[in-house]
C-alpha positions as a Markdown table, in Angstrom:
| # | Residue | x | y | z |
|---|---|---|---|---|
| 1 | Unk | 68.1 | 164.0 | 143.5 |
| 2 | Unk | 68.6 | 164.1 | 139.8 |
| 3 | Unk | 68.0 | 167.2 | 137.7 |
| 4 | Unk | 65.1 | 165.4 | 135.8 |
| 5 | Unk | 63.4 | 164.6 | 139.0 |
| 6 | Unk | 64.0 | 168.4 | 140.2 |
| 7 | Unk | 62.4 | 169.7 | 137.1 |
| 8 | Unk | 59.2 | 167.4 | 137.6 |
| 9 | Unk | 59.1 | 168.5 | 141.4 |
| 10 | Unk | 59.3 | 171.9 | 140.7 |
| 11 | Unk | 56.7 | 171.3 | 138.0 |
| 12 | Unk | 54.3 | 169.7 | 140.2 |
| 13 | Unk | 54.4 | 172.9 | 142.4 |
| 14 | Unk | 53.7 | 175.8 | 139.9 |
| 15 | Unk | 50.3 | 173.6 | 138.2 |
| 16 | Unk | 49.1 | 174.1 | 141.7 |
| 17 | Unk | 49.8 | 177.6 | 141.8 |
| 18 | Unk | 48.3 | 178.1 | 138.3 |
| 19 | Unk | 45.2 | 175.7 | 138.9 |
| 20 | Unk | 44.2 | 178.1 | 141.9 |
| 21 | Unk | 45.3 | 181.3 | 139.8 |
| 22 | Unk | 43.8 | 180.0 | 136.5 |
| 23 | Unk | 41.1 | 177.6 | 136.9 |
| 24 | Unk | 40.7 | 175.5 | 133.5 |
| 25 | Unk | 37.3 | 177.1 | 133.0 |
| 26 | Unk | 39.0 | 180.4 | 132.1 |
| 27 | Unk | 41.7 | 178.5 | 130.2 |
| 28 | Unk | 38.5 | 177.4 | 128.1 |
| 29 | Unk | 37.8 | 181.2 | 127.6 |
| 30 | Unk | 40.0 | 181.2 | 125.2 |
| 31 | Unk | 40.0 | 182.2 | 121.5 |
| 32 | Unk | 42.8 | 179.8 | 120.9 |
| 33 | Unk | 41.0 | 176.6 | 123.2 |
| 34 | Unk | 38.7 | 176.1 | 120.0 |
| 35 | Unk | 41.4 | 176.2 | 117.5 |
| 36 | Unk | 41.6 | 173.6 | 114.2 |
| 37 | Unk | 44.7 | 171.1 | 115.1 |
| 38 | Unk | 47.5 | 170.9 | 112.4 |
| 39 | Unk | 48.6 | 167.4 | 111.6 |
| 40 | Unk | 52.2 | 166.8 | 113.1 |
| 41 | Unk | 51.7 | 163.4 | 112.5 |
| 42 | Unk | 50.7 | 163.7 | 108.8 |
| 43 | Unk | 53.9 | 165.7 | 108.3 |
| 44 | Unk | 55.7 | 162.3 | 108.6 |
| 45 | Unk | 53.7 | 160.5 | 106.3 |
| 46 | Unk | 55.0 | 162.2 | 103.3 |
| 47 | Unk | 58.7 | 162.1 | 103.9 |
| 48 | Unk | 61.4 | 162.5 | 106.5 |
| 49 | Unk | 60.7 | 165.5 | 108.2 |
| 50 | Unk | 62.1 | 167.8 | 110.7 |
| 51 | Unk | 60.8 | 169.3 | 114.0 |
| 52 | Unk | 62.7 | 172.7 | 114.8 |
| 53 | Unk | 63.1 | 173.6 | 118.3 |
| 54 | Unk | 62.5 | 177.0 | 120.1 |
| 55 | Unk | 64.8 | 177.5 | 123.3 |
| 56 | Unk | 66.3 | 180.0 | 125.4 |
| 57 | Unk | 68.9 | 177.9 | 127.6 |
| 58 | Unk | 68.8 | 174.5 | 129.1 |
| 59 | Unk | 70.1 | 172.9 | 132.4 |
| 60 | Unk | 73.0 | 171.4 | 130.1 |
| 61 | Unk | 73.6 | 174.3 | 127.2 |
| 62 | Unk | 73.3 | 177.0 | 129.6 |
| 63 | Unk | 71.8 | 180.4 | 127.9 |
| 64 | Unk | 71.9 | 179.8 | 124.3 |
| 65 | Unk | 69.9 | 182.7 | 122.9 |
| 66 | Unk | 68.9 | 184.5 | 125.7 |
| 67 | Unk | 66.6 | 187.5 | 124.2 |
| 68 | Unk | 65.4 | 185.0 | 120.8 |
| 69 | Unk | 62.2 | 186.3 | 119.4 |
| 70 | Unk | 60.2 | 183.2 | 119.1 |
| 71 | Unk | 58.3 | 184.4 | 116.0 |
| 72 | Unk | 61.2 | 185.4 | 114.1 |
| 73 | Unk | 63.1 | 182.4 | 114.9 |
| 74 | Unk | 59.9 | 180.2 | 113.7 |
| 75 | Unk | 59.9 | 181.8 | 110.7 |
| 76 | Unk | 63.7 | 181.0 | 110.0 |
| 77 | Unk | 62.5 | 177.3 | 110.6 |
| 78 | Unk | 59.7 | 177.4 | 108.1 |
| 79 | Unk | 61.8 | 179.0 | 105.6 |
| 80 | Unk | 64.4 | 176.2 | 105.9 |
| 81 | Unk | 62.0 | 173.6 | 105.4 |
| 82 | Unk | 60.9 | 172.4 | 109.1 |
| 83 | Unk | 57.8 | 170.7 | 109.2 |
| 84 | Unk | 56.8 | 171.3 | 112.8 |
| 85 | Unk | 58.2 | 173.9 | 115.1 |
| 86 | Unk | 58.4 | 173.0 | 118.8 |
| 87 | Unk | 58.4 | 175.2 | 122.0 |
| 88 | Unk | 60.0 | 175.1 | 125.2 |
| 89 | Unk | 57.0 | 176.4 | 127.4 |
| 90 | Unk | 59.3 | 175.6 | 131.0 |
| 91 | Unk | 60.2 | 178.9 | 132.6 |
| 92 | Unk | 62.7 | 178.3 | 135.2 |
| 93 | Unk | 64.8 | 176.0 | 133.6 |
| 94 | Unk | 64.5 | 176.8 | 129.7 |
| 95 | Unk | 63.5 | 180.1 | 129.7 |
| 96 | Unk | 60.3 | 179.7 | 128.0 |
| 97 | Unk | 56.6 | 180.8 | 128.2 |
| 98 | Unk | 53.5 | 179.7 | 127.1 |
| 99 | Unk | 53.1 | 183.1 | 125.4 |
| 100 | Unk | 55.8 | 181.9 | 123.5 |
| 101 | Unk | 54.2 | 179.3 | 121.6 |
| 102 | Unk | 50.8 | 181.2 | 121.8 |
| 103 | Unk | 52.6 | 183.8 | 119.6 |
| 104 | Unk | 54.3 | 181.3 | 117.4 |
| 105 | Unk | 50.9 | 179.4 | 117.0 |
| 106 | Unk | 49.2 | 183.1 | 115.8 |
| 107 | Unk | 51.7 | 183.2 | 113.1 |
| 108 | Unk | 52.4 | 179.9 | 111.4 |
| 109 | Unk | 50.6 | 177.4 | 109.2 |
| 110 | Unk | 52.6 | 174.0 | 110.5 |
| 111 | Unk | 52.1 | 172.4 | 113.4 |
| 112 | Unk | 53.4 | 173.5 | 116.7 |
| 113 | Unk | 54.2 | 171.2 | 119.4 |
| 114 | Unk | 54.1 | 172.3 | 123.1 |
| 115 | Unk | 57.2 | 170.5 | 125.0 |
| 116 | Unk | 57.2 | 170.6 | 128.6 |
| 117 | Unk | 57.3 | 167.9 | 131.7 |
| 118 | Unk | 53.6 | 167.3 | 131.5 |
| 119 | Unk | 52.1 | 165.3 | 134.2 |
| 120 | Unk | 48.6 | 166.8 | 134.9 |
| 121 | Unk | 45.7 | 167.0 | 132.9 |
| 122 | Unk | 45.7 | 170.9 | 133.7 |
| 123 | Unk | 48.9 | 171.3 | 131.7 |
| 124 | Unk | 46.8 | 169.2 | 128.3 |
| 125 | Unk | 44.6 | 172.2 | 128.9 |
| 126 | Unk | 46.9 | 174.7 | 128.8 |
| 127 | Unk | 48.6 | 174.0 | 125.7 |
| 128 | Unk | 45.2 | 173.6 | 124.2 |
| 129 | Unk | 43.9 | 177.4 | 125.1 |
| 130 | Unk | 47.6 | 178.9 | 123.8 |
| 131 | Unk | 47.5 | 177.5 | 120.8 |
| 132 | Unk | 49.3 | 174.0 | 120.3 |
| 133 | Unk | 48.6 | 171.0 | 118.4 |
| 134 | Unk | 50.7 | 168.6 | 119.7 |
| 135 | Unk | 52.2 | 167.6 | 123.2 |
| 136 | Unk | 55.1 | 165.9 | 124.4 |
| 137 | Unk | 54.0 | 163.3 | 126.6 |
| 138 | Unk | 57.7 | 162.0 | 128.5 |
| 139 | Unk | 56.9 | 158.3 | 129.7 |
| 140 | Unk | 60.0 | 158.0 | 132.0 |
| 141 | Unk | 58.6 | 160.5 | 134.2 |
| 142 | Unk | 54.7 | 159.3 | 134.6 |
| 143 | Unk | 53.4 | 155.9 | 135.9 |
| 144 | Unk | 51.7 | 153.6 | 133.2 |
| 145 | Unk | 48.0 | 154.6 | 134.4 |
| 146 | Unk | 49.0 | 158.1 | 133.8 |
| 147 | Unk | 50.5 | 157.9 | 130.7 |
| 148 | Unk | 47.4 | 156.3 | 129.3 |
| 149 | Unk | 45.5 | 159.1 | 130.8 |
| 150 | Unk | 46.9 | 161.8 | 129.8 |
| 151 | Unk | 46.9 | 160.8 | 126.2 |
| 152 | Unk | 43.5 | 159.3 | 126.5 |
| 153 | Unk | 42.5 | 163.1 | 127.4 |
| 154 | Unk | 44.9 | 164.8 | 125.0 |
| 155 | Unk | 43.4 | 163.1 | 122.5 |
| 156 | Unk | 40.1 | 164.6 | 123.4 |
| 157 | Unk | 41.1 | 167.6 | 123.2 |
| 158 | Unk | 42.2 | 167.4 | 119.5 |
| 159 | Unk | 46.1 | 167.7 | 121.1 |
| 160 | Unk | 48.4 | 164.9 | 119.3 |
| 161 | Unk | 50.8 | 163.0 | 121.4 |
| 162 | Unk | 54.5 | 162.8 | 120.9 |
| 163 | Unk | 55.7 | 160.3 | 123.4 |
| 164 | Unk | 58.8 | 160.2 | 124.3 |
| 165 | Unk | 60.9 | 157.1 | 125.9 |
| 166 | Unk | 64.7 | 157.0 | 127.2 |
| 167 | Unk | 65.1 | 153.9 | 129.4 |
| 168 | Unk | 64.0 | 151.1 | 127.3 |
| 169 | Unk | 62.2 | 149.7 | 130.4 |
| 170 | Unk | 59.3 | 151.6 | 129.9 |
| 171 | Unk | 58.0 | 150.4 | 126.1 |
| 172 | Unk | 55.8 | 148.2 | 127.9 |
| 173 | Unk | 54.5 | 151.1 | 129.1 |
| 174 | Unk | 53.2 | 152.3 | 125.8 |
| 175 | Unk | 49.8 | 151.1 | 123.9 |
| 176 | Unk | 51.2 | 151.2 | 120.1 |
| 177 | Unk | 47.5 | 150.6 | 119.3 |
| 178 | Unk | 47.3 | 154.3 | 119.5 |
| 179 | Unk | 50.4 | 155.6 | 120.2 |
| 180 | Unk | 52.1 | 156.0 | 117.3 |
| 181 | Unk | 54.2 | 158.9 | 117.2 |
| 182 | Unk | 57.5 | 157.9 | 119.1 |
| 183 | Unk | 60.0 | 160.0 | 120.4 |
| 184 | Unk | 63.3 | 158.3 | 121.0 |
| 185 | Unk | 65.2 | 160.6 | 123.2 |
| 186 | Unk | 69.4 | 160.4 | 122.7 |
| 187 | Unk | 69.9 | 162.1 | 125.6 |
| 188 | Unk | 69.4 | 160.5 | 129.6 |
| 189 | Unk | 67.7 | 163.2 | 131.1 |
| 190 | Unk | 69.1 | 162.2 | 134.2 |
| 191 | Unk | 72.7 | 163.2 | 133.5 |
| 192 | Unk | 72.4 | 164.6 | 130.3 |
| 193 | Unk | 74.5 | 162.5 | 128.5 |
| 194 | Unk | 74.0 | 162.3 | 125.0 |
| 195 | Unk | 74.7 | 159.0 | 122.5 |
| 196 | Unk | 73.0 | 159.0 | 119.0 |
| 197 | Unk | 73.4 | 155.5 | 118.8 |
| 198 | Unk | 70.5 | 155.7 | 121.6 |
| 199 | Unk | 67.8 | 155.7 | 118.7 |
| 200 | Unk | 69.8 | 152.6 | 116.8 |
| 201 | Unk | 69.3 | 150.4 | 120.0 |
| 202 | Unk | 65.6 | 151.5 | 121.1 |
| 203 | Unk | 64.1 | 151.5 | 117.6 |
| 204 | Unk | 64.8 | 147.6 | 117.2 |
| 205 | Unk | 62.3 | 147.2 | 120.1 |
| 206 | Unk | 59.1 | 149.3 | 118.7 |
| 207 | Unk | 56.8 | 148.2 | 115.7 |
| 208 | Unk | 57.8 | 148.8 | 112.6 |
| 209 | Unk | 54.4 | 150.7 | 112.2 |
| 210 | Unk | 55.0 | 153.8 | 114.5 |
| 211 | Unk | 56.7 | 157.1 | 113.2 |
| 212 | Unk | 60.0 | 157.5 | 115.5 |
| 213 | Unk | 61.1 | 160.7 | 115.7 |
| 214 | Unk | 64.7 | 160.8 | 117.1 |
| 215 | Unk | 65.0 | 163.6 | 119.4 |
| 216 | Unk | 68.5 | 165.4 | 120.8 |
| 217 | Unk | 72.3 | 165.6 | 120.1 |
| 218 | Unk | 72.0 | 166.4 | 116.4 |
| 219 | Unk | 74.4 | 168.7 | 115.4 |
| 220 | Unk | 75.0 | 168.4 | 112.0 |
| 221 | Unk | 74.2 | 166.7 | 108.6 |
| 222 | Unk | 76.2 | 163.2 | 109.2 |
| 223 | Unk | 73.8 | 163.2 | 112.6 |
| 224 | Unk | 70.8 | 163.6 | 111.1 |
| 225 | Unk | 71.4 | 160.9 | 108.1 |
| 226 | Unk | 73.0 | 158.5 | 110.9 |
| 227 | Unk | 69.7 | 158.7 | 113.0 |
| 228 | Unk | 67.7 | 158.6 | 109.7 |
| 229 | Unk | 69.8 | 155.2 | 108.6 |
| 230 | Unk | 69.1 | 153.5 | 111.8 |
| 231 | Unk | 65.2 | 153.9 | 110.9 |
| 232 | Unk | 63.9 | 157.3 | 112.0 |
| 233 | Unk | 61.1 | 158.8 | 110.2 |
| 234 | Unk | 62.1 | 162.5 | 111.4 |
| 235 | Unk | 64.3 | 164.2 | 113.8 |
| 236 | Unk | 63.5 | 166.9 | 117.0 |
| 237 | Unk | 66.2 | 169.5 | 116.8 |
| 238 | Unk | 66.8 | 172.2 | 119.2 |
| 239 | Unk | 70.4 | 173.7 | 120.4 |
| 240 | Unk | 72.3 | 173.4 | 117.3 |
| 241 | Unk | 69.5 | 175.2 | 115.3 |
| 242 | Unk | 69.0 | 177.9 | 118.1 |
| 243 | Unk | 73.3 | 178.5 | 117.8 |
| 244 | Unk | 72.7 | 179.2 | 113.8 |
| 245 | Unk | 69.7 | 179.0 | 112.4 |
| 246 | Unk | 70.9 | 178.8 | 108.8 |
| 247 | Unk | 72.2 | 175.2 | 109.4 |
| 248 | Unk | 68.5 | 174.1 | 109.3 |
| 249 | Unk | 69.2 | 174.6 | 105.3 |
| 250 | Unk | 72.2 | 172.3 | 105.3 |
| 251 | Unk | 70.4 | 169.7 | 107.5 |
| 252 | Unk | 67.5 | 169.6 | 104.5 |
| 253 | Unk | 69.6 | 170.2 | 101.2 |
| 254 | Unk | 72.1 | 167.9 | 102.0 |
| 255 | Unk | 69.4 | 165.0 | 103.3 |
| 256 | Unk | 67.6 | 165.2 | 100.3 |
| 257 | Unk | 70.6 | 165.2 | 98.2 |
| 258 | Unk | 71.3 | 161.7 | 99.7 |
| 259 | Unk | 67.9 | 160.8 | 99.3 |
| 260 | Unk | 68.0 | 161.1 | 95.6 |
């Protein structure tokens, strides 16, 4: 068994543990369930943008920041110039919470962006009662009914969709009708490998008309402007933010500068 489909099994056991703990009814009990969604997709309307990622560890970092106040670290973000922030909500294997992005949602203005394995509608409703405006919908791990349903229902709750694709295989997959903020992730979740040159060869295959996000592996200005020259509209960066925070500022400034 792969570590991606270990993560997935293990997912699929704690939403049955919190479905019978948590019902969705008392999920809808919350202040947060009725919240006004922030645009994430607007945010790459007006220019390349980055999404700034909150994690403790990872299956292939290891612990990163171990004790990172999520709040404090989302602030960093904004004040660097990230246009969404994104939260690792998976417990076991990225030490995260959904208090975690309930507390970053509380305090910021831009959109936040629940990332998780989702594959049950109970987990849509989750992100909507703690606070996030955006999901991460992965397609390599859900069959093509499901993807359609889980965004069909995201949608209803006022959640936008990030959907994310690694094997090329599964484009078909997508419905670009709708769908049109694309995550192109650089690294195969399956052994964690990581090429940038991932987003180069995928992106030739979508419409021109969808935002693609490349997601994973940037580590530093030249990354960033590659992924941005091979078509990218914005970028999803996680570990090499959490390490230093102040390199979000060099990842903007310099961009810009180019952009001039």
């Amino acid at each position: 068994m792969n570590k991606l489909q270990e993560i997935v099994n293990h997912t699929r056991t704690e939403i049955e543990f919190w479905k019978k703990n948590h019902p969705v009814e008392q999920l809808q009990e919350r202040s947060l369930y009725e919240s006004k969604t922030r645009s994430l997709i607007d945010q790459f309307k007006k220019d390349f943008g980055i999404i700034a990622e909150f994690k403790r560890r990872s299956p292939s970092a290891g612990t990163i920041q171990q004790n990172a106040d999520p709040v404090e670290t989302a602030f960093d973000y904004i004040n660097s110039g990230a246009v969404g922030i994104s939260v690792l909500t998976d417990e076991k294997y990225f030490g995260g919470s959904l208090h975690d992005i309930e507390q970053v949602s509380k305090a910021v203005h831009i959109p936040v962006l629940r990332k998780d394995f989702i594959i049950d509608e109970y987990q849509l409703h989750e992100a909507k009662a703690f606070g996030a405006d955006a999901v991460l919908l992965i397609a390599d791990i859900v069959s093509k009914q499901k993807l359609h349903a889980l965004f069909t229902r995201a949608s209803g709750l006022n959640l936008e969709c990030l959907v994310e694709i690694y094997d090329e295989s599964v484009i078909d997959n997508l419905d670009f009708s709708v769908m049109k903020l694309i995550g192109i992730n650089n690294r195969d979740l399956r052994t964690f490998t990581v090429d940038l040159n991932h987003t180069k060869e995928v992106i030739k295959k979508l419409p021109a008309d969808v935002i693609v996000i490349s997601e994973s592996g940037i580590q530093n200005s030249d990354d960033l402007n590659l992924v941005k020259s091979f078509g990218a509209k914005g970028a999803l960066i996680g570990e090499s933010l959490m390490r230093n925070r102040g390199r979000l500022f060099e990842f903007v400034n310099k961009q810009q500068t180019i952009g001039k």
